[in-house]
Structures are given as structure tokens and as C-alpha cells.
Steps between C-alpha positions, in 0.01 A plus 500: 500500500441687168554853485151653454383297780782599730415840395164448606556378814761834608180710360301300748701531766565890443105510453440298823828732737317797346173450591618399870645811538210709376241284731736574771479901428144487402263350753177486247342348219724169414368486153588804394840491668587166279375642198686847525785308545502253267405814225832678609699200477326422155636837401854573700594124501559419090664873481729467802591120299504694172761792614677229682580325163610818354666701831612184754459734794343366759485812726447736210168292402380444827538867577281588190255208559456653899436840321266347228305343755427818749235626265327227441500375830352840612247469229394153536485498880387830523769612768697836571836540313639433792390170621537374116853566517559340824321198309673491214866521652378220772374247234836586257742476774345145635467322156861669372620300840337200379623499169852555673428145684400320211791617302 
């Protein structure tokens, strides 16, 4: 498999855990739940690959990518701080565990 399409398919699948989580949070309007998400993953995604390249953390970039994605969870979904938080760490913890079984 070439390497843009590989990348494609672990943006996929981060896309796909993602949205999961947030339809599992947030009981309303599908649509807008897969759109949301696949806008923060358009945005945190390529920077958390980007700073990966440069830093080779893993915990350091998923750390700022769950941070990075509290806002704009909150602002997409319309939620309280709280409950965007919850989100965020929920959907970062389960697709860091997948990319720990697929690597």
C-alpha cells in the first residue's frame, strides 16, 4: 500500500473512531455530528501528523490535539465546556489505543 493512501485510510479510521464517540455523547442530529467531526479532524489531524514529523511524541501531540479539539468541539456541537472535554479526551484516548494496536 502506498503511503498517501495508507495515510488516508488512518485519517479514515480516526475520522470514523471520532465520530463514534461523539454520536455516542451526543444523542442528536447525525449530520451535523459527522460533519463537526470530520472539520476537527480536517484541522487537528494534518497538525498532530505535522508536529509528529518534527517532535516524535506521541503523548505530547495527542495531549495538544485533545486540547485543540475542546474548543471546537464546544463550538461545533454547541455543548458546555464541560461535556466537550469529556468528548474530546474519550475520542483521543480510544483512537491513541487504536493506533497502539495497529502499531
Amino acid at each position: 500500500m502506498n503511503d498517501y493512501l495508507f495515510l488516508f485510510f488512518l485519517f479514515c479510521l480516526n475520522f470514523v473512531t471520532e465520530s463514534l464517540v461523539y454520536c455516542l455523547f451526543v444523542r442528536k442530529n447525525v449530520q451535523n455530528l459527522l460533519l463537526s467531526s470530520l472539520l476537527i479532524n480536517a484541522v487537528t489531524w494534518p497538525l498532530a501528523n505535522f508536529f509528529y514529523g518534527i517532535y516524535g511524541t506521541f503523548i505530547v501531540i495527542e495531549a495538544f490535539v485533545f486540547l485543540a479539539e475542546i474548543p471546537l468541539i464546544k463550538l461545533l456541537l454547541r455543548l458546555e465546556w464541560r461535556k466537550a472535554l469529556v468528548i474530546s479526551l474519550t475520542a483521543n484516548l480510544t483512537t491513541a489505543l487504536l493506533s497502539f494496536l495497529i502499531f
